[in-house]
Each structure stands twice: as structure tokens, then as C-alpha cells.
LOBAZA-228320 format. One record per residue (C-alpha): z, y, x. Coordinates in steps of 0.1 Angstrom, whole numbers, padded with zeros to 4 digits, always signed. Layout:
LOBAZA-228320
ZYX
...
end
This chain:
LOBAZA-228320
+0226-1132+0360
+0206-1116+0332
+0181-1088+0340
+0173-1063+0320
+0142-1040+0314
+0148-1002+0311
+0116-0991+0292
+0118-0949+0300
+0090-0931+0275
+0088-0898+0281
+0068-0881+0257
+0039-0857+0271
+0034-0826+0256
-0008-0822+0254
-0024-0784+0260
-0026-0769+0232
-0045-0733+0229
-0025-0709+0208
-0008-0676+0210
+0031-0675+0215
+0056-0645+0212
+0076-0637+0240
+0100-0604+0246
+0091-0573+0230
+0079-0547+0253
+0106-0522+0258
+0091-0486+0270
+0070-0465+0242
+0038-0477+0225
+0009-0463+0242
-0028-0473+0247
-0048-0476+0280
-0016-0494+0298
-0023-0500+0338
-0017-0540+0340
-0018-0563+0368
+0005-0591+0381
+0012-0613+0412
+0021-0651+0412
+0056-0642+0392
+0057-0610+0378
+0039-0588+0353
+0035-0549+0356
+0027-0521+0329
+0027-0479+0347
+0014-0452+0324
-0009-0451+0298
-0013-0422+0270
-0003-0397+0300
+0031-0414+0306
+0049-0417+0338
+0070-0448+0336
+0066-0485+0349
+0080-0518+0339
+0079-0551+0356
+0082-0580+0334
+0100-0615+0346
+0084-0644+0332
+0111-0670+0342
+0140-0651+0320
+0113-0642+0296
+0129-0604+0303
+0116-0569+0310
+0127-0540+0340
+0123-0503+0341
+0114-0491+0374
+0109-0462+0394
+0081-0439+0380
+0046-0433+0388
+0045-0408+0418
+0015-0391+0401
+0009-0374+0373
+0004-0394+0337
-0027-0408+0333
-0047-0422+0304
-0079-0440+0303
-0069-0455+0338
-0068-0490+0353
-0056-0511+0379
-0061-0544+0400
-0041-0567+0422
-0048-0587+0455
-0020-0608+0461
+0014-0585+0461
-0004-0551+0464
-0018-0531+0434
-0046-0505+0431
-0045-0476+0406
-0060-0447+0399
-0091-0428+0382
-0083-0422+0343
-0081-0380+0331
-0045-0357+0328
-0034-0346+0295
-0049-0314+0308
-0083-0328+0308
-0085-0330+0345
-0109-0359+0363
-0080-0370+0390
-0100-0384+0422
-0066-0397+0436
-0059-0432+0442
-0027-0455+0452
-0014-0489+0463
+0015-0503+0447
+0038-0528+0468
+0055-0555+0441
+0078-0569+0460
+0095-0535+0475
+0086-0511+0442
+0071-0487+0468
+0038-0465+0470
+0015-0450+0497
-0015-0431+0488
-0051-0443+0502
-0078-0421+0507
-0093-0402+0479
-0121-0413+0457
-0149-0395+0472
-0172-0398+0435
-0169-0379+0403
-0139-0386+0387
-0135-0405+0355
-0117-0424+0326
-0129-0455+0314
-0149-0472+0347
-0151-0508+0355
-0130-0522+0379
-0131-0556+0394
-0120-0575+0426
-0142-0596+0447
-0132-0614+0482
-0105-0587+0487
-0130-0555+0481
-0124-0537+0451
-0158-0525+0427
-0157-0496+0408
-0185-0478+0383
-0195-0465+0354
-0164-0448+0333
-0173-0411+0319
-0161-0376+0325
-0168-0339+0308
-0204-0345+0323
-0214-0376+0303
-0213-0413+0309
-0217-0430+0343
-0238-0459+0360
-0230-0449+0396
-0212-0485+0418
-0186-0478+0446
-0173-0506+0471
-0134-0501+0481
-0124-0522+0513
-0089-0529+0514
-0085-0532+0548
-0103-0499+0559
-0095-0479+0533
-0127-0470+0533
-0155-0463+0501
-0188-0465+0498
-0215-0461+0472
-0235-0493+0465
-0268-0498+0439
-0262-0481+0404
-0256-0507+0378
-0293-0510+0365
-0286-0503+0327
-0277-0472+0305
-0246-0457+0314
-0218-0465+0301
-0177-0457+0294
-0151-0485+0284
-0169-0514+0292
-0159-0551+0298
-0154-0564+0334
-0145-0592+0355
-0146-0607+0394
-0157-0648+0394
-0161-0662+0431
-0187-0639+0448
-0199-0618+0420
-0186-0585+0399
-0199-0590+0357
-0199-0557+0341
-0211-0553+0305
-0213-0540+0267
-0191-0509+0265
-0204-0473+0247
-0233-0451+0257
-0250-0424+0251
-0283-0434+0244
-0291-0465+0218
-0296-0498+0237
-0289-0536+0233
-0267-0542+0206
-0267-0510+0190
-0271-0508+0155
-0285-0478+0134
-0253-0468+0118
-0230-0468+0155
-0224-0444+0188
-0243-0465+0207
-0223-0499+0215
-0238-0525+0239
-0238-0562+0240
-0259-0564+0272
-0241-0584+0306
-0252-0584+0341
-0240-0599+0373
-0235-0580+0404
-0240-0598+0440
-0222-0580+0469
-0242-0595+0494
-0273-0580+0487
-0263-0557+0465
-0283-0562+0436
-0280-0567+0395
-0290-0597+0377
-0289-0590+0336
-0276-0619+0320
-0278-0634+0285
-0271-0605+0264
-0230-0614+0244
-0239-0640+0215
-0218-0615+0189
-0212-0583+0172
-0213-0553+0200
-0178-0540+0215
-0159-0516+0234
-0123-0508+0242
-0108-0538+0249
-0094-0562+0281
-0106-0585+0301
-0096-0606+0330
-0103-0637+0349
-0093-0673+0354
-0101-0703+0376
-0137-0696+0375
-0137-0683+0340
-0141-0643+0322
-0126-0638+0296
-0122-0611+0275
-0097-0599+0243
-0095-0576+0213
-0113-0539+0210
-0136-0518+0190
-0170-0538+0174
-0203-0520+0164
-0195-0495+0147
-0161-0483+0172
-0138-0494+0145
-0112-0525+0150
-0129-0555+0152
-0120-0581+0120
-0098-0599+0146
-0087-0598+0175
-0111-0620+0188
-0107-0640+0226
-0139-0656+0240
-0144-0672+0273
-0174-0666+0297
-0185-0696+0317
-0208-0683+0346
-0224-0718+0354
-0245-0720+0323
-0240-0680+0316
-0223-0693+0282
-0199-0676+0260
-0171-0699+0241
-0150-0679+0213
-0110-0689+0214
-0081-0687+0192
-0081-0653+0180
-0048-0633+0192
-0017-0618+0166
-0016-0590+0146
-0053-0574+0143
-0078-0563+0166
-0061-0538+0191
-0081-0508+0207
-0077-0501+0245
-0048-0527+0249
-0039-0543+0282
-0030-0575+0300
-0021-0595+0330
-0023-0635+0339
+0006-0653+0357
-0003-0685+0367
-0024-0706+0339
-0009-0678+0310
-0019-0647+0294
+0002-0622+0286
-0018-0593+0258
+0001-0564+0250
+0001-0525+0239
-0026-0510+0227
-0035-0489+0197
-0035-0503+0161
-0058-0491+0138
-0061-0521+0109
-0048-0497+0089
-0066-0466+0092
-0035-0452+0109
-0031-0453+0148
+0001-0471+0155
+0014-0487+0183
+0028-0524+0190
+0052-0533+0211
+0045-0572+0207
+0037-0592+0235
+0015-0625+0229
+0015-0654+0254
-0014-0675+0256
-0019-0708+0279
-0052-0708+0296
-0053-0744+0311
-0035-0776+0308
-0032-0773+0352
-0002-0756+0347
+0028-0773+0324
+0058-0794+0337
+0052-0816+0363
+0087-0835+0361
+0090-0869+0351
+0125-0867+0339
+0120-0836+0317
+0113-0842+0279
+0080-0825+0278
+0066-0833+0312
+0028-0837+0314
+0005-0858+0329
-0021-0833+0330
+0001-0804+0351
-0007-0802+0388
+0013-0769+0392
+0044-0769+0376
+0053-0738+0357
+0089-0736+0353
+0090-0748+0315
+0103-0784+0321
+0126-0790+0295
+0159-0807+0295
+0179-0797+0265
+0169-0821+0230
+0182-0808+0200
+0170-0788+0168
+0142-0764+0173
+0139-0752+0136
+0152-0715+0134
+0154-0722+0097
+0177-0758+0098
+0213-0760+0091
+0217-0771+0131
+0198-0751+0149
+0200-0750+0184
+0188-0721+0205
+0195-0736+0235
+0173-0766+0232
+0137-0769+0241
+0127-0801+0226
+0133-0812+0193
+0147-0844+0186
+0142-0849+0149
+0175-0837+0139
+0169-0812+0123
+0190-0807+0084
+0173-0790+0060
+0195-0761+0043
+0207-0770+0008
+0223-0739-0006
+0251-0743-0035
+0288-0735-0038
+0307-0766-0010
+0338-0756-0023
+0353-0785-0044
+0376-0760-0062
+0352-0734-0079
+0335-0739-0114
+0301-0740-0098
+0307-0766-0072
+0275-0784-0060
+0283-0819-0042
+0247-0818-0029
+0245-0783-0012
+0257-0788+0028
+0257-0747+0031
+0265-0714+0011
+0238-0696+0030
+0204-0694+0044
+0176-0678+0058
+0140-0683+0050
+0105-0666+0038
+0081-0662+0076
+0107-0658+0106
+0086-0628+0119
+0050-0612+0115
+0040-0626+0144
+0019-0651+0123
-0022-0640+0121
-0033-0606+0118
-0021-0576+0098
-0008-0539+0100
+0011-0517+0084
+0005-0511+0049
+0012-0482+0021
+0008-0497-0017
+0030-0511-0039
+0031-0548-0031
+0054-0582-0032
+0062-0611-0025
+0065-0638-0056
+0094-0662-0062
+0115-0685-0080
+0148-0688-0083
+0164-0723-0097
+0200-0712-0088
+0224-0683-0090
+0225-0663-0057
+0220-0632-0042
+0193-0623-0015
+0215-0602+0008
+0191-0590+0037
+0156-0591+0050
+0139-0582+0083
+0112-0555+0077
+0090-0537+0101
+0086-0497+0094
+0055-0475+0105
+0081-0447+0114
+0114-0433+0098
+0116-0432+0061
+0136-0435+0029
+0125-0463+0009
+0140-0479-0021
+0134-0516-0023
+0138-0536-0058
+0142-0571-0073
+0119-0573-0103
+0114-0601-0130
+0084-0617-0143
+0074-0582-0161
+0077-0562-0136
+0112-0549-0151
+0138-0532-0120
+0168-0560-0120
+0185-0547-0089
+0175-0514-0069
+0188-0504-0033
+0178-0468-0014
+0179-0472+0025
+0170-0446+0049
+0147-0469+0080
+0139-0460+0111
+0104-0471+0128
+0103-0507+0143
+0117-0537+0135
+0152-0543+0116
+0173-0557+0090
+0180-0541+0059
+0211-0546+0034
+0200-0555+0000
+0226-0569-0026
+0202-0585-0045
+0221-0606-0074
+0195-0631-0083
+0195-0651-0118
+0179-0685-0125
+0144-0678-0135
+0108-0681-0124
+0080-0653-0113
+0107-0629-0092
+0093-0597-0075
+0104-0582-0047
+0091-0552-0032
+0097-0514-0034
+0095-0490-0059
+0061-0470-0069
+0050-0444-0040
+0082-0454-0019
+0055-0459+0012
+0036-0426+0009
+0053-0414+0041
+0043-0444+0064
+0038-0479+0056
+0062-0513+0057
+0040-0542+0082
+0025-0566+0062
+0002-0601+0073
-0030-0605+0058
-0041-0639+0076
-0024-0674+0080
+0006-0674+0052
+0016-0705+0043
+0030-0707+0009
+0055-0718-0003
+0081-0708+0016
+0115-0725+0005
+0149-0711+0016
+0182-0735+0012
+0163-0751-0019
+0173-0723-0041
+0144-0699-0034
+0109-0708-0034
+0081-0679-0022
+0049-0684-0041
+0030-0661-0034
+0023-0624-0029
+0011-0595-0056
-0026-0594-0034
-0056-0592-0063
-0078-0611-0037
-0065-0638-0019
-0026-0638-0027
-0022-0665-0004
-0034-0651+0021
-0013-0616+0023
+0027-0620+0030
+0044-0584+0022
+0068-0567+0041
+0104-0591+0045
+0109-0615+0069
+0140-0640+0074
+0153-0634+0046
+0189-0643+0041
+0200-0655+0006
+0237-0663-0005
+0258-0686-0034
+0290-0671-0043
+0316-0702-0054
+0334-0693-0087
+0367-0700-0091
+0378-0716-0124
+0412-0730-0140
+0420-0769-0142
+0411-0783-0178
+0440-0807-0194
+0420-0833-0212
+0433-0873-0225
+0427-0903-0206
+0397-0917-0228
+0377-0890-0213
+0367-0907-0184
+0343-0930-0200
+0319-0902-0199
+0322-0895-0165
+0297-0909-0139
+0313-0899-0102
+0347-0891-0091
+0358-0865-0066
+0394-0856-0049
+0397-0816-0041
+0381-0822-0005
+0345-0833-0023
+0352-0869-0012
+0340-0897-0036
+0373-0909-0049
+0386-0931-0077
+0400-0927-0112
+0437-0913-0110
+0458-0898-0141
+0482-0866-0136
+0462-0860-0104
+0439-0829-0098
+0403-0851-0100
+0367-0832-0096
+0342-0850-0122
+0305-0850-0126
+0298-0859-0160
+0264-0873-0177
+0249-0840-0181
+0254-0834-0144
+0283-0812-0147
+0313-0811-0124
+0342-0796-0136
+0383-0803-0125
+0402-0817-0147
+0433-0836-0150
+0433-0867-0172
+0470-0876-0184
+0484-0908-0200
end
């Protein structure tokens, strides 16, 4: 009896440390968001004075409304998280009011019981930061000035008291985080010039300092190896800070949204992959298990506050992946499996003729769109096109940084067939009529559409008949952005971008760096409309000139007389004919 050896390879899916999109948050835009998490679930309550709460499921990659806040809207708040509880409070009213309130969240019942009172000054803007199951709060500002005062909360007592003031300037908005036994508290903005502040700025720290709860004392560490900064988010990972995004030196948006990493055994900082779509001001977080989740926030790349509902996954270690031998991306580095073992092969391309949503891994089958008239009966039949449609162009402006943008601009591109580009996913500041045009090489109007948009994300109608030709514009018309601005990427575009083989993006209108700037439509779907024609009578000696033979279905056939024949002649023409005796 013959054996034979099964050889199983499973291919293993390394870590690899970049930012992914997941669902779109679905409550308002707002800044200063209360974030925090347990083992499955992520949570977002108030910010900008709100009153609502979402939970968000990272298995089904879907958000939930719950019940709202029971106190009034906050701003400039924060929160924290030991195991399935929640901590919240501290922030001002819309009123201007210092609230001194403060509340424990249950996440598996969606309930609330309010804890004993904050027996400080109240504040927006403090440091808050877990350590062995206490809860350390300081610094922050109110009506009075900025703050360098240290309170200890115990969880079990519900019980505060004051500890040693943080031995620096005072401070609001600065960057925090809990590793093992210690509380790291740093940068942030004064109101007197100190470490990191430069001539020109409102006083914005780089300085770091450790606090031990033991004894309770401060240790200032090695002051942050780049430009001084405020107003972002932090958190903390398997013995690791980290921190994301904010204002720089000078309190504008930072020239990215820069990620860096804090190790406290050598007191080291390590700069990461810089998140999506600009630096944010006063966004939030929260981790569940070895990922990242950075979201909300306030916008201001472009000089105009606006708020993103985006949310950016990042993976922080390679301990968490799929720990499943059978599944196509299991990896030998997981020792916690985090639900994304895959099992479904298939085409993963958004852009290829057979996509398939449903898979996970892709299998190499992808089929690159070729657009062109498939029907054998029209005058502009193309054997080689598989498709009379496609999409193309970036799939979203999720791609490097950006915002949203009020000039004149375009994307560059040529055409080698007859089609028309029918719609486009833009992204609008807020509501507005816009007319959008299709422009040759000269700048000349070819084709004109006027669409009333609303603010966010959609897809517009366009029409677009497009001829043969090289150097195509399309953008809007002069001043059409004056009300508010179309979103545009100014990092990380990668021409060209081809569409079914009948497009080809080349570039964008930017003076500096056209490569580098991608304008305002995404996804873009184009179109080949077949034309139909009448059958041409010609003789039998014909056919010498004729290199292929096709019967009405597009099949390769053979020579036939008084039989309806497609024919692709030497000049690479196909036209039906019928040759008779």
C-alpha cells in the first residue's frame, strides 16, 4: 500500500505596524470625547457639552447608542477603566461651571452610581491615570489659572486624598499614563515659560516626570526628544506609554499626527507610524486587547475647525493575532488569539472584476478590470475588455494626512477610450452647492454638473462623457468652494491610478508636489456605452484581410459565408459583416 505525504503550509501573517479603518463613528463630531474600554468593548460619553454615549463592538466591527450621561454635558473631561467599571468626571458646563462631581460607569449592565464628590478645585484638562487599582488625578485648570495640585482616588473606599504636588509649573492638557507602579505626567500648556517653550508660543512643555505612589514623590525624567505639545491622547500598553496626535509648539496642529512610544526601562521615546488624516486636537482613544482604536477630535489642518468621524485601528503587538493552525493567516507569534482568524480565500481587491467581500485572505485571483464594449453586436465591440464598468482613483481618503480644502484644484488624467465617468465619492466640509466640471488639456469646460451636497461623506452623479485624449481635468468650477471646502489628501498618493484600463490618474493640479496632493473624488466609477451598428454586405475575397474570426457570442470561430461573422481586421478593427458567395 502506497503512503502518501500531506505537506499542509499555512502561510503566517507577520506584525505589521500600520493604521487600518474600521466603522465610522456614528454620534456627532466633537472634541474632548470620554474614552475607555474593557477586554471587548470600546466606550465614547460626551465631549463638546454632549450628553450621549456609544459603545463600540470590536468583533462585528459595529457601533451602539446607549443610555445617556446622567449628568450634565461636559467638555474638557476624561475617564479611566479598571476592569468592567469606568471613572468620569471633572471637565467645565457649557455654562462655565467647574463640576466637582464624579461617577462610576458599569459596562456590562449600562448602569451608574455616583461616588463621592471631588473634594479639590474643579477643573478641565487634569491628568488622570490608574495605578494598582487607585486612580491619580492633578493638574488641569479652571477660571483661577493652571493647576499642579495630586489627588489619590481609592476605588474600594471611595475615599480621596491629596498627595505631593507634581514638582514642575503648572499645567492644563497634558500627557499621562499608568506603567506598573508608577503615574508619568508630562508636557502640556502653562502659564509661565518653561522646558520646551519657545519665544514665539503660550508656553508649551516637553518636560516628563515619574510619580511613585509608595513614597509619594516625583522623579523628572528625560525631557520628550521632539517639538513641545499639548492636546492630544495617550494611553498605555504591556509596559509601554504611548501617546497620539495634538497641538506642537506653537498650539497649532502638529505636521502629523505623530505616535511615539515611551519605554520606561531606559526612559526612551521611539516615534511610530504616524496616524490618518492630520494631526487632531483634543481627540480620544481606547485599547482592546493588543489594538488601538483613535478617534474624534477637532481638525484644524485647514485653518477651519472640523470634526472627523473616522476611526483608525492600529496593532500594538504581534501577542495578539490568530492563534489557529487551520486558519489562513494564523501566526506563529500570537499567544492570545484575537478573533481575526481567517477562513474565507478569495479576492481582496475592492477594485478587481471578482471581488469578494466576504473573504479575508487573498488567494491571487484577483482579475484586473478591462473596460470596453463585451457586446459582440455593437460597432465598438472590444474582444479584450471582460467588463463595461469600473471603479477606480483612491477607494477613500483614508490614505495619509489631509483636510478639507477651499481652491480650485484637480485631479489629472488620461483617457485612451470613449466613456463616461458617471460618479465619484467626495467628502463635503458642510452643505453646499457646488458645480463640478470635466476640463481638457486647456482648461476648456467639456461637461458641467450643479449638485446641491450635504456635509460628510457621499456619492455624487456626474454624467461625464469622456473623449479619447490626454491631460483631462476634473475638478469644480472657479469659487465653487468658498462656502466650505471638498477633503482633499496631501500625503501618500500613489500615482497613477488606473481604472478598467481606460482611465489613467496622473496627477493632481498641486504647484508643489503634485504627487503628493490627491483632490477631492474617490472611487470613482467610469462607464463604456456599446454602440449598436448595421451588418455590412461585403464579397467573399474580403476575408484575406481579416486576421480573427468571431460568431455573435464573441467566440473565436471560423470562416463561414451568408452567416452573420464578427471580424477583426489588420488595422485592429472589428466590425460584422457577412461575406457572400
Amino acid at each position: 500500500m502506497k503512503k502518501f505525504l500531506i505537506l499542509i503550509i499555512i502561510p503566517c501573517i507577520s506584525f505589521s505596524q500600520v493604521w487600518d479603518n474600521v466603522s465610522n463613528f456614528i454620534g456627532d463630531g466633537r472634541h474632548h470625547p470620554i474614552t475607555f474600554s474593557n477586554d471587548n468593548f470600546g466606550f465614547v460619553m460626551s465631549g463638546s457639552y454632549l450628553t450621549d454615549a456609544y459603545k463600540y463592538d470590536k468583533s462585528n466591527d459595529i457601533w451602539i447608542q446607549l443610555q445617556n450621561i446622567p449628568f450634565s454635558g461636559r467638555g474638557y473631561s476624561y475617564g479611566v477603566s479598571i476592569g468592567n467599571k469606568a471613572y468620569m468626571g471633572f471637565g467645565s458646563t457649557s455654562s462655565g461651571s467647574y463640576p466637582t462631581d464624579w461617577w462610576e460607569y458599569d459596562m456590562i449592565n449600562d448602569s451608574w452610581l455616583q461616588l463621592s464628590n471631588f473634594p479639590g478645585d474643579g477643573r478641565q484638562h487634569p491628568a488622570m491615570i490608574v495605578v494598582n487599582n487607585k486612580i491619580y488625578i492633578g493638574c488641569g485648570g479652571n477660571s483661577n489659572g493652571n493647576l499642579n495640585d495630586w489627588w489619590e482616588y481609592d476605588v474600594l473606599t471611595d475615599i480621596w486624598n491629596q498627595k505631593s504636588d507634581l514638582t514642575a509649573n503648572a499645567r492644563h492638557h497634558p500627557f499621562y499614563f499608568g506603567i506598573g507602579n508608577y503615574a508619568y505626567v508630562g508636557f502640556g500648556h502653562g502659564s509661565l515659560f518653561g522646558p520646551g517653550s519657545n519665544s514665539s508660543s503660550p508656553y508649551i512643555y516637553n518636560d516628563f516626570y515619574r510619580y511613585d505612589p509608595s513614597n509619594d514623590t516625583w522623579l523628572r525624567l528625560s525631557d520628550f526628544p521632539s517639538e513641545a505639545r499639548v492636546a492630544g491622547t495617550q494611553f498605555s500598553n504591556d509596559d509601554k506609554g504611548y501617546i497620539l496626535s495634538g497641538d506642537g509648539d506653537d498650539h497649532g496642529p502638529l505636521s502629523s499626527g505623530e505616535f511615539w512610544e515611551y519605554n520606561p526601562l531606559n526612559d526612551s521615546w521611539t516615534q511610530l507610524t504616524s496616524h490618518p488624516g492630520g494631526a487632531i486636537w483634543a481627540p480620544g482613544n481606547f485599547v482592546i486587547g493588543c489594538d488601538v482604536f483613535f478617534l474624534l477630535g477637532q481638525n484644524w489642518n485647514a485653518n477651519i475647525g472640523t470634526y472627523p468621524l473616522n476611526v483608525y485601528k492600529y496593532k500594538l503587538s504581534d501577542d495578539c493575532g490568530c492563534t489557529d493552525v487551520l486558519a489562513y493567516n494564523f501566526s506563529t507569534l500570537a499567544l492570545i488569539d484575537d478573533g481575526s482568524c481567517c477562513y474565507n480565500t478569495g479576492c481582496t481587491d475592492p477594485f478587481a472584476l471578482n471581488y469578494d467581500s466576504l473573504s479575508c485572505y487573498d488567494d491571487g485571483s484577483c482579475i484586473t478590470p478591462v473596460v470596453g464594449c463585451t457586446n459582440p453586436m455593437a460597432s465598438n465591440f472590444d474582444p479584450t475588455a471582460n467588463t463595461t464598468f469600473s471603479f477606480g482613483g483612491a477607494i477613500n481618503s483614508s490614505f495619509g494626512t489631509g483636510g478639507y480644502f477651499n481652491g480650485n484644484q484637480h485631479l489629472i488624467f488620461n483617457s485612451n477610450k470613449e466613456c463616461i465617468i458617471k460618479s465619484a465619492l467626495i467628502d463635503s466640509e458642510s452643505s453646499n452647492t457646488i458645480t463640478f466640471e470635466l476640463r481638457n488639456s486647456n482648461g476648456l469646460v467639456i461637461d458641467d454638473t450643479t449638485l446641491n451636497v450635504v456635509s460628510g461623506e457621499q456619492r455624487i452623479n456626474l454624467q461625464f462623457n469622456v473623449p479619447i485624449g490626454n491631460d483631462f481635468q476634473l475638478g469644480v468650477t472657479n469659487n465653487s468652494l468658498q462656502v466650505s471646502g471638498l477633503y482633499r489628501n496631501n500625503t501618500n498618493a500613489t500615482y497613477p491610478y488606473d481604472i478598467g484600463s481606460a482611465i489613467q490618474i496622473t496627477s493632481s493640479s498641486a504647484n508643489t508636489n503634485p504627487f503628493e496632493y490627491y483632490y477631492f473624488f474617490y472611487d470613482i466609477e467610469i462607464e463604456v456605452i456599446c454602440q449598436d451598428i448595421s451588418t455590412e454586405i461585403i464579397e467573399k475575397q474580403y476575408s484575406n484581410k481579416i486576421l480573427k474570426v468571431f460568431n455573435l457570442l464573441g467566440k473565436e470561430s471560423y470562416f463561414q459565408t451568408n452567416t452573420p461573422l464578427l471580424f477583426l481586421d489588420k488595422n485592429g478593427i472589428v466590425k460584422k459583416k457577412i461575406v457572400i458567395d
